[in-house]
C-alpha positions in Angstrom: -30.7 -28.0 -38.4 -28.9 -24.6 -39.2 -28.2 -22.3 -36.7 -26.7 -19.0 -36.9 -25.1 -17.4 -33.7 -24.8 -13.8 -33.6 -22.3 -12.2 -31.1 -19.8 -9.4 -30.4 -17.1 -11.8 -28.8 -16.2 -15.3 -30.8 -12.7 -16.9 -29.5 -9.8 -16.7 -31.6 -10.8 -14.0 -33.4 -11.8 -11.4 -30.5 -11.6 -12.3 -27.0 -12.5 -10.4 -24.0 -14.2 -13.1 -21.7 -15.8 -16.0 -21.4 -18.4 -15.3 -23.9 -15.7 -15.3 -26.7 -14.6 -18.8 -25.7 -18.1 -20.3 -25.4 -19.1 -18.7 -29.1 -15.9 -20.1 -30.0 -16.3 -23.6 -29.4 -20.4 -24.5 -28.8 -21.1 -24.0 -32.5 -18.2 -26.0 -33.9 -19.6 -29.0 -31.6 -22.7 -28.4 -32.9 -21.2 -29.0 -36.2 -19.7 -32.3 -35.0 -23.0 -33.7 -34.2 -24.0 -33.5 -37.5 -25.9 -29.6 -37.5 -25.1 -26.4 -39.8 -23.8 -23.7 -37.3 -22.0 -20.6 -38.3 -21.2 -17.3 -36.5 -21.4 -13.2 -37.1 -19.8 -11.3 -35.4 -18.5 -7.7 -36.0 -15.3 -6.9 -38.2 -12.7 -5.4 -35.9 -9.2 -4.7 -36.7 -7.8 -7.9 -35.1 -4.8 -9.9 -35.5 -6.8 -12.9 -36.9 -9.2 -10.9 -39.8 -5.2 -9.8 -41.5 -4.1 -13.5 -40.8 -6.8 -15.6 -42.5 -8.4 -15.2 -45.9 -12.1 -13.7 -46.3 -14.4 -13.5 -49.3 -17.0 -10.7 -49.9 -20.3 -12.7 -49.4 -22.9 -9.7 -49.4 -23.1 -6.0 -49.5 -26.4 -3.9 -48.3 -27.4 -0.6 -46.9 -30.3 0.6 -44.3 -31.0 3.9 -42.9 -30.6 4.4 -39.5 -32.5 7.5 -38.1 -31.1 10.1 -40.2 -28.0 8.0 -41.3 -27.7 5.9 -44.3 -25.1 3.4 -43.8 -23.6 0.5 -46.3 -22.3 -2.6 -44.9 -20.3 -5.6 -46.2 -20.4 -9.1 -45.0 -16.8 -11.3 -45.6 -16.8 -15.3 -45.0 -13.5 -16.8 -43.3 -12.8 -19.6 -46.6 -10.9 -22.2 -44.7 -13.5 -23.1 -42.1 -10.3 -22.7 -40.1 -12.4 -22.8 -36.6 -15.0 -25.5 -37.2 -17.6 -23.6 -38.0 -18.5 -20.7 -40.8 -17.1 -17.5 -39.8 -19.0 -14.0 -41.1 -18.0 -10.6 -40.2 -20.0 -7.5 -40.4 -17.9 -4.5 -41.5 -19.5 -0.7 -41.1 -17.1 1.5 -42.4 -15.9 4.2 -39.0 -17.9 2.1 -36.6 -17.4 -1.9 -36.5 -13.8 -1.3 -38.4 -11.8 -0.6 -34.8 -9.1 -2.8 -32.9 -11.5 -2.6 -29.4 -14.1 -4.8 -28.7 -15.8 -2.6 -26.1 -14.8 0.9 -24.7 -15.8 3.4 -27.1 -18.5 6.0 -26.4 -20.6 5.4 -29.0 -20.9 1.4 -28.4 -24.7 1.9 -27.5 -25.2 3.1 -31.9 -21.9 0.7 -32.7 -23.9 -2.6 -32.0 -26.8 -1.5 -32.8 -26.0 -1.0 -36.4 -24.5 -4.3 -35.9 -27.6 -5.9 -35.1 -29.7 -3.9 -38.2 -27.1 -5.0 -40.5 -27.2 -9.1 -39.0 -30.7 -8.9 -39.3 -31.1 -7.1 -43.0 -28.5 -9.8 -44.1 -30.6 -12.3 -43.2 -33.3 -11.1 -44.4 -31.8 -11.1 -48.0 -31.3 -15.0 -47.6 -33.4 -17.1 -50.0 -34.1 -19.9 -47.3 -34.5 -19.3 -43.3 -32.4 -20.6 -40.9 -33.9 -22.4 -38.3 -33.0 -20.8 -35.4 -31.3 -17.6 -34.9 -29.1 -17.4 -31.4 -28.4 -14.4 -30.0 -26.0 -13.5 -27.0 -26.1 -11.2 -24.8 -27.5 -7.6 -24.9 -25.0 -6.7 -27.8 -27.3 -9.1 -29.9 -30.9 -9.2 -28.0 -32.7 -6.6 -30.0 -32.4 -8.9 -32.8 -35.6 -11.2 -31.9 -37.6 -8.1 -31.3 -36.4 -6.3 -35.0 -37.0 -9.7 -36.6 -40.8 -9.6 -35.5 -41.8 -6.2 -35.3 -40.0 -4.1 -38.3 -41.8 -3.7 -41.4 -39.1 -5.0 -43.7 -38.5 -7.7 -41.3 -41.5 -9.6 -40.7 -41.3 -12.3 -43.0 -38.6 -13.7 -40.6 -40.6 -14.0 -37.5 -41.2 -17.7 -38.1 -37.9 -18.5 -37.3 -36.9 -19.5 -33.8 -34.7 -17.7 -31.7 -32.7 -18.1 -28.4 -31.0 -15.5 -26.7 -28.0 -16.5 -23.9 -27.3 -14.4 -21.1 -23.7 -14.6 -20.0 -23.7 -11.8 -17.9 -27.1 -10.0 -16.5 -25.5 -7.2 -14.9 -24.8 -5.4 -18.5 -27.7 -4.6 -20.5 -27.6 -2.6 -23.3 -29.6 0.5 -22.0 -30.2 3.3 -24.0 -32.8 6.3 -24.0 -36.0 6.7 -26.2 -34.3 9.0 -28.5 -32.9 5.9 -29.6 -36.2 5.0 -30.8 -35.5 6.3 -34.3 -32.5 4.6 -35.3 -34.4 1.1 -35.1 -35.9 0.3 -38.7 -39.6 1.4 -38.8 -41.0 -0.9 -36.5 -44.8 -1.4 -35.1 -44.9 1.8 -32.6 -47.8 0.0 -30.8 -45.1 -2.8 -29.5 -43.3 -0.3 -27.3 -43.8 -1.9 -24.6 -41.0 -4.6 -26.0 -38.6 -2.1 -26.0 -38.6 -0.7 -22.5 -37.7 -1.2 -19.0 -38.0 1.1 -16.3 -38.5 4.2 -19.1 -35.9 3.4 -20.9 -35.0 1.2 -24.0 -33.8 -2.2 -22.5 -31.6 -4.0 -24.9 -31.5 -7.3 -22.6 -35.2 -7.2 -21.2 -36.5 -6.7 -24.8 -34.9 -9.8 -25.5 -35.9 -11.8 -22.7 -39.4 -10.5 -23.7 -39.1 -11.3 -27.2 -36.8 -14.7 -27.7 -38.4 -18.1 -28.5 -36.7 -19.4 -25.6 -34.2 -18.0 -22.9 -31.0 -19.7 -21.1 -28.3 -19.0 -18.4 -24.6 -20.2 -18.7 -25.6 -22.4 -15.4 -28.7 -23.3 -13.3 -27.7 -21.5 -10.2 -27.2 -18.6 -12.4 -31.0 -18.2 -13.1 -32.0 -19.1 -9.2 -29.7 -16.1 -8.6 -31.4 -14.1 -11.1 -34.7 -14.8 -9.3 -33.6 -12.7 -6.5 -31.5 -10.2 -7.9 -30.5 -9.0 -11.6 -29.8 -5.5 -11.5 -33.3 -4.4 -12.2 -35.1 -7.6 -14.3 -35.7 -9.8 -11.2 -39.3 -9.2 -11.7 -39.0 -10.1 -15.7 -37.3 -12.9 -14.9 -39.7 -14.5 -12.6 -42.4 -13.3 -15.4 -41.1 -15.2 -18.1 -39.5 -18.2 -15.9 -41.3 -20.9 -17.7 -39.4 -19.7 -21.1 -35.8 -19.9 -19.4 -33.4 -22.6 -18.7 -30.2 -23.4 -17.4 -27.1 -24.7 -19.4 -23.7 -25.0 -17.9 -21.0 -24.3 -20.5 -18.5 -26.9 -21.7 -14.8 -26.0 -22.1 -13.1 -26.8 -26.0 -11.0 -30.3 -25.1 -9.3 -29.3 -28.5 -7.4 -26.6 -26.9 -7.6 -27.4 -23.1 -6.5 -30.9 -22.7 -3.6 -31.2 -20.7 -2.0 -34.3 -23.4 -2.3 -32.2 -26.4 -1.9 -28.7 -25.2 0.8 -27.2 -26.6 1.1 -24.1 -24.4 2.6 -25.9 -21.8 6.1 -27.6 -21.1 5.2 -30.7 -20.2 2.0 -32.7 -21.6 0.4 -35.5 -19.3 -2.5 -37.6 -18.8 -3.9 -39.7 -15.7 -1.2 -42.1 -15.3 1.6 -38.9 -15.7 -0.1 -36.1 -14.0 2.2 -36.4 -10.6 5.3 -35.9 -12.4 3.6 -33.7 -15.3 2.1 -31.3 -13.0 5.5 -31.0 -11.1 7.4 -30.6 -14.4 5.3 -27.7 -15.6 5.4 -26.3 -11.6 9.2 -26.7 -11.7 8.7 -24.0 -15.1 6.5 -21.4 -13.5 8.7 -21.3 -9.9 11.8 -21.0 -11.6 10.2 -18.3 -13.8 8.7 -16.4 -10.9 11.1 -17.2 -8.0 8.6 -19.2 -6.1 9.3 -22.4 -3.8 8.5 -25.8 -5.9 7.9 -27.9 -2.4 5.2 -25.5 -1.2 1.6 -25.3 -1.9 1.1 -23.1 -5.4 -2.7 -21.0 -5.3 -3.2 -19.1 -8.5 -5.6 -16.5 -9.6 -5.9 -16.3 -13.4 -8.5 -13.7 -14.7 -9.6 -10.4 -14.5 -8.6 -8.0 -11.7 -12.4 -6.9 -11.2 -14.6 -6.3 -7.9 -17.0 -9.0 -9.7 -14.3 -11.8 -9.3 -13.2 -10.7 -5.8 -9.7 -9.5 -7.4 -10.3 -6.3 -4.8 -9.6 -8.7 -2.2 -6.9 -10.4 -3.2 -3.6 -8.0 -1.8 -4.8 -8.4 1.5 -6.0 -11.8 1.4 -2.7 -12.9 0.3 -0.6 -10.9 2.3 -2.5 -12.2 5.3 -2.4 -15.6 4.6 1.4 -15.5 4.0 1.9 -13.4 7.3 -0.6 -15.6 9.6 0.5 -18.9 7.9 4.2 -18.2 7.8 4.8 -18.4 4.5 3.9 -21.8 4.1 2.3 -21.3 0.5 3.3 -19.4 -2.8 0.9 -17.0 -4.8 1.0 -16.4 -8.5 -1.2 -13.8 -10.2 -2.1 -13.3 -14.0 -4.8 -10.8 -15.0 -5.5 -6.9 -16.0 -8.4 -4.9 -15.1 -9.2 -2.0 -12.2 -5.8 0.0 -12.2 -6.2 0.6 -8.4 -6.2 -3.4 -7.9 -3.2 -4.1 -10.9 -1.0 -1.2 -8.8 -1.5 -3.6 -5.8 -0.8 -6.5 -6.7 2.2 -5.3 -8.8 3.8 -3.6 -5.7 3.4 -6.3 -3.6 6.0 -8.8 -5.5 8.9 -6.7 -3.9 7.3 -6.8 -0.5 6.7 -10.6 -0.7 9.8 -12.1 -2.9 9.8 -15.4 -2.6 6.3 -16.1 -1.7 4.6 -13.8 -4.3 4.6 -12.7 -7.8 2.4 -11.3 -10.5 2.0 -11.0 -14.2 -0.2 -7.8 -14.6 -1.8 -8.4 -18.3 -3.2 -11.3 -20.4 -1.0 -14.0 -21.4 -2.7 -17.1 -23.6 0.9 -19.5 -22.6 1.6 -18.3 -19.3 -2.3 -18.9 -18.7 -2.4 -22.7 -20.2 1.3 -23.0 -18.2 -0.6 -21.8 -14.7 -3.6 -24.2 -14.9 -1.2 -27.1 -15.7 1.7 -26.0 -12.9 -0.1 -24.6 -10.1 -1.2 -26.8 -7.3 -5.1 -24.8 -6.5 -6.9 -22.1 -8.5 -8.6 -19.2 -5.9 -11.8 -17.7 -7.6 -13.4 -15.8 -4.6 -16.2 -14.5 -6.9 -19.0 -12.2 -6.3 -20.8 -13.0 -10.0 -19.7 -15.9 -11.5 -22.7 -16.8 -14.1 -21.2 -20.0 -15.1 -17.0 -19.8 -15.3 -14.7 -21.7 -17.0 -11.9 -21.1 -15.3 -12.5 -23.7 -12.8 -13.4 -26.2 -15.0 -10.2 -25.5 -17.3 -8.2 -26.2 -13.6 -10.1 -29.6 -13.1 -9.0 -30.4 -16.9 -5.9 -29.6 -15.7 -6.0 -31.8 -12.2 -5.5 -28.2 -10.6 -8.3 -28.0 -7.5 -10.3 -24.8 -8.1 -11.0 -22.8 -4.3 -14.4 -21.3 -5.3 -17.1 -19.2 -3.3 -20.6 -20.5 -3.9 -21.9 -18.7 -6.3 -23.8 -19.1 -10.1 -21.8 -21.9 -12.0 -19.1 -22.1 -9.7 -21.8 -23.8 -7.1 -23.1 -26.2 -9.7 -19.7 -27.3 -11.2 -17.3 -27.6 -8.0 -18.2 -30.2 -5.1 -15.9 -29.8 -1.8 -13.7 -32.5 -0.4 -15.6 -32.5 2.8 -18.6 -34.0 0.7 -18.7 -37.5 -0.8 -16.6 -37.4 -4.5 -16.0 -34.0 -3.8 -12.8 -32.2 -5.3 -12.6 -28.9 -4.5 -12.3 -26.0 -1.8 -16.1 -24.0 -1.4 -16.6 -21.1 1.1 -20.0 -18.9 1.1 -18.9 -15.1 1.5 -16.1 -13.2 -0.9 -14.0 -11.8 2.0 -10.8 -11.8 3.5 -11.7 -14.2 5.9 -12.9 -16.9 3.5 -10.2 -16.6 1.1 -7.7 -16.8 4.2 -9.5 -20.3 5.8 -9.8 -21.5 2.2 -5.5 -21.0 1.8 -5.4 -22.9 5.5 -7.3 -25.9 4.0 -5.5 -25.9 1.1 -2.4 -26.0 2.9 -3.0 -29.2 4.2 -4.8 -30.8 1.9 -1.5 -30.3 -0.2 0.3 -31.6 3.2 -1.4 -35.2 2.2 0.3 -35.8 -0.9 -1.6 -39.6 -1.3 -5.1 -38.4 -0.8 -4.1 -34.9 -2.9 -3.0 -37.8 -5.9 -6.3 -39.7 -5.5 -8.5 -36.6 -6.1 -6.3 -35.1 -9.0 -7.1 -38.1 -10.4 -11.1 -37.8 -10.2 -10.7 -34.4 -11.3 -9.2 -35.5 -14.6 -12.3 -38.0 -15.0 -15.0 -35.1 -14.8 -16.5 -34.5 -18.3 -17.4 -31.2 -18.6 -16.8 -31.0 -22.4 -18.9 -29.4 -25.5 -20.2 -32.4 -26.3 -22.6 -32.7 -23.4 -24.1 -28.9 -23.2 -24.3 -29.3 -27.8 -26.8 -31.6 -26.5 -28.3 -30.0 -24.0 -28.8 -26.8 -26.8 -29.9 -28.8 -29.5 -32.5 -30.2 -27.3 -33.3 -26.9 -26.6 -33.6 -25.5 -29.9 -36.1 -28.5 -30.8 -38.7 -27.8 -28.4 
């Protein structure tokens, strides 16, 4: 089976979240199992495209409204990821060093999409299925059906992945014009609430639809920023799929981020080891409990919340804990946190930014991971923690519900509260305190974390079966 994935994030080449490192890894375990998987993506100005050697696989032009634009697709020749890496360049508008964040991003990925699409189109065989992700990608099914020069590639399958519902690619009717001519009667494809719905026109138009989790979906039932109706609509076409994590590069014996590999039989004196590392790095106290929060400093992940729910905790609890924070995002929430390591030396300290090492070095020092999330689709941060025998502290929500079972349950492994506020996050800290206190039992369920499989290998599966019905 070939299967061509089509995104605007693909881990190592450009990362912003967790939809780089699932397009990253998924189809290069497809690949193991014995499938042809290969990725596009746009060509930005990244580190990796002037570290790696590409070859000029195709050239082509459309016309875009009143635009005429020529585009160039390069292959990656080493197969250095696992998989066959593409890149789309369009001269002025793919060719930049940012993923996101540029005004015209709406007309940016949707050139992107006419070019993927026209590429393909060009092919003397069809791929089997085409998989989109996310809205930066979603129009693709409905171009691939319903534009004149297109049609011949409706027969092929395609599956569209929603990582993250709340952004979806809206853009007015005037629009309208830059698509390739396309059957005007199919409108209806195209909109949402009166305006062109990049995201709902996929959901419309995909073969088949899936979620990064299966309380995800439930969640997107009741409330989706505007599609909770489409959803219900087209619920018999959509399915959940909890991601995997890449045991290639998050696997606490191999990784070489960290300071101190271990495995199940070495994890007490590993995790220490690499502990010993961050506290002397960040002044913190080795014999007290360690809670991290690793990610970005957003009102979606509950960052807003984090100053006072630490300060609290570390007045009302005396201290008993240290706090380590590594992430970027809202400037209001970054100048909090920052300012806070002089207030709380000692017991506190930040890294404002993203740091690959220091991250790896967190999940395999810190004693708990804190994700008080208000969206959380699926996560992987709290299954990179349980790789790492670090016990995620989750609020119930979208992945984080269906991957982390709480000690107070049978085989559970983790700290679960219902509500992202201060309150939870404080009672939360309390619990972890003394779960940390018994240092036997806290050994014992390290240990069961370590034994949870929550690799690629499984969830290839589970899309492969996917893709053959």
């Amino acid at each position: 089976m070939e299967i061509i994935h089509v995104s605007a994030e693909c881990y190592p080449v450009a990362k912003v979240g967790g939809l780089g490192d699932v397009v990253g890894a998924l189809p290069k375990y497809q690949n193991k199992l014995g499938h042809i998987a290969k990725v596009v993506m746009p060509m930005y100005l990244t580190k990796y495209l002037y570290e790696h050697q590409f070859e000029v696989v195709h050239k082509g032009s459309f016309g875009m409204g009143p635009y005429h634009l020529d585009y160039t697709v390069i292959k990656e020749v080493t197969n250095h990821n696992g998989f066959d890496l593409y890149l789309v360049d369009i001269f002025g508008l793919l060719d930049r060093e940012n993923v996101y964040s540029y005004d015209d991003d709406t007309f940016r990925f949707l050139s992107f999409q006419i070019a993927v699409t026209d590429w393909i189109s060009h092919w003397r065989h069809h791929p089997d299925v085409v998989h989109v992700h996310d809205h930066h990608t979603a129009l693709i099914p409905f171009m691939m059906q319903n534009c004149f020069d297109y049609r011949h590639l409706a027969p092929i399958k395609t599956v569209l992945t929603i990582h993250n519902a709340q952004y979806q690619g809206w853009m007015g009717w005037d629009m309208a014009q830059n698509i390739p001519s396309w059957d005007q009667w199919k409108w209806g494809l195209l909109d949402w609430d009166k305006n062109i719905n990049s995201l709902a026109c996929g959901i419309k138009c995909a073969s088949k639809v899936n979620t990064v989790s299966n309380g995800y979906l439930e969640e997107l039932m009741r409330s989706a920023n505007g599609l909770e109706f489409l959803f219900n609509l087209e619920r018999q076409k959509c399915y959940g799929i909890v991601n995997g994590i890449d045991t290639e590069v998050w696997n606490p014996t191999l990784d070489s981020y960290i300071e101190s590999n271990f495995e199940e039989d070495t994890i007490e004196a590993g995790k220490l080891a690499n502990k010993q590392i961050l506290c002397n790095q960040f002044n913190l106290d080795i014999n007290k409990p360690l809670i991290v929060f690793i990610g970005r400093l957003v009102e979606d992940k509950g960052a807003d919340l984090l100053p006072a729910g630490i300060s609290d905790s570390i007045i009302y609890m005396q201290g008993k804990m240290n706090f380590l924070v590594l992430g970027s995002g809202n400037k209001n929430i970054e100048s909090s946190l920052d300012s806070m390591s002089h207030h709380y030396f000692g017991y506190y300290n930040s890294r404002i930014g993203y740091n690959e090492k220091l991250a790896h070095q967190m999940y395999a020092g810190a004693d708990f991971l804190l994700m008080p999330s208000r969206v959380e689709p699926c996560g992987l941060n709290q299954l990179y923690a349980l790789a790492y025998g670090t016990m995620p502290m989750v609020r119930r929500t979208g992945g984080l519900k269906d991957t982390v079972k709480d000690i107070g349950e049978e085989g559970g492994f983790g700290i679960c509260f219902n509500d992202t506020t201060v309150g939870e996050i404080c009672h939360a800290v309390y619990r972890a305190i003394n779960i940390f206190d018994e240092q036997k039992s806290f050994a014992l369920i390290r240990k069961r974390m370590l034994a949870i499989d929550h690799s690629w290998e499984k969830s290839a599966e589970i899309y492969l079966n996917l893709y053959k019905s």
